[in-house]
C-alpha positions in Angstrom: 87.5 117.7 97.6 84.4 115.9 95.4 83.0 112.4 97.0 84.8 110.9 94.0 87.7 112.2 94.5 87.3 111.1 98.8 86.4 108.1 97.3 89.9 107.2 95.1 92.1 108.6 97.4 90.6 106.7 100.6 91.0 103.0 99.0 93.1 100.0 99.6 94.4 99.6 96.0 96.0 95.7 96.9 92.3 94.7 98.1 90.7 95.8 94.7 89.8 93.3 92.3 91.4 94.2 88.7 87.9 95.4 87.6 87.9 98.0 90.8 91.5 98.6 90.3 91.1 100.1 86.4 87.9 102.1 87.8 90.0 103.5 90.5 92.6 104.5 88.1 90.8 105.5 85.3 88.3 107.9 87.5 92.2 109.5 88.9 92.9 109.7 85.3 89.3 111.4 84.0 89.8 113.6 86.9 93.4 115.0 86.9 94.9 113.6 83.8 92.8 113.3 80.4 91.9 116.9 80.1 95.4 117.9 79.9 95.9 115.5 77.0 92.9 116.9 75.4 94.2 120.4 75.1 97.0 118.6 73.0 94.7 116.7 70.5 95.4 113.2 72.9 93.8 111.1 75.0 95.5 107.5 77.0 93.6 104.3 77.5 94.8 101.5 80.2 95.4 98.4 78.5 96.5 96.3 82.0 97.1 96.3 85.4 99.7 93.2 86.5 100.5 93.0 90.6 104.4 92.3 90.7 105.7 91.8 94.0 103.9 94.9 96.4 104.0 97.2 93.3 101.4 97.3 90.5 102.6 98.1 86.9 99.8 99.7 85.1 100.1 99.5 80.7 98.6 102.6 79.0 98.6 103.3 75.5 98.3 106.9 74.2 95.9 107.9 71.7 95.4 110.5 68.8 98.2 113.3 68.8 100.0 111.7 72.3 100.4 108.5 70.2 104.2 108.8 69.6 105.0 112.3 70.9 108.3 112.1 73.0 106.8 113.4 76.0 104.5 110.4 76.4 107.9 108.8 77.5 108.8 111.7 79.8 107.5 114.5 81.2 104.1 113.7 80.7 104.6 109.7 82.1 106.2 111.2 85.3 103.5 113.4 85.7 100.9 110.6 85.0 102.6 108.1 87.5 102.9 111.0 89.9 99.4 112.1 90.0 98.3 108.2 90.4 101.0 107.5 93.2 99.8 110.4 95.2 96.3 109.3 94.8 96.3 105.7 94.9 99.2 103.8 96.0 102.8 104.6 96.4 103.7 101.7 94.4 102.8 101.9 91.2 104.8 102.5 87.8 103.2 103.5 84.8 104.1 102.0 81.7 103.3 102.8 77.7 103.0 100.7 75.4 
């Protein structure tokens, strides 16, 4: 495991600020997500992180060729929110826009 990765997965997602918060999900999301979405021609962006309750609801938007493909609202979100629940916290939900 990289010190990055050490890094993400040893934090305490509910005592980030929302600045730390998108870091620590975007640097989960350069390391185990983007590149899949670049073999297809895409890429995602995170557009907000809201706190609801214990749980944190993170807004991404896809871009270029995942921008409207079907998966985007399947497979590939469940893998996305997957990947960041295992790494990060338990208690998120990933949502496009």
């Amino acid at each position: 495991m990289s010190e990055k990765e050490n890094e993400t997965v040893n934090i305490d997602f509910s005592k980030l600020t929302k600045e730390e918060r998108v870091k620590a999900v975007d640097d989960v999301l350069d390391d185990k997500v983007r590149h899949m979405l670049a073999m297809d021609g895409g890429n995602m962006e995170i557009v907000d992180i809201k706190e609801n309750d214990n749980s944190y609801e993170i807004y991404v938007r896809y871009l270029g060729a995942c921008d409207g493909c079907a998966s985007g609202s399947t497979g590939t979100l469940y893998a996305i929110e997957s990947i960041l629940t295992d790494e990060i916290d338990e208690n998120i939900r990933v949502i496009p826009l």
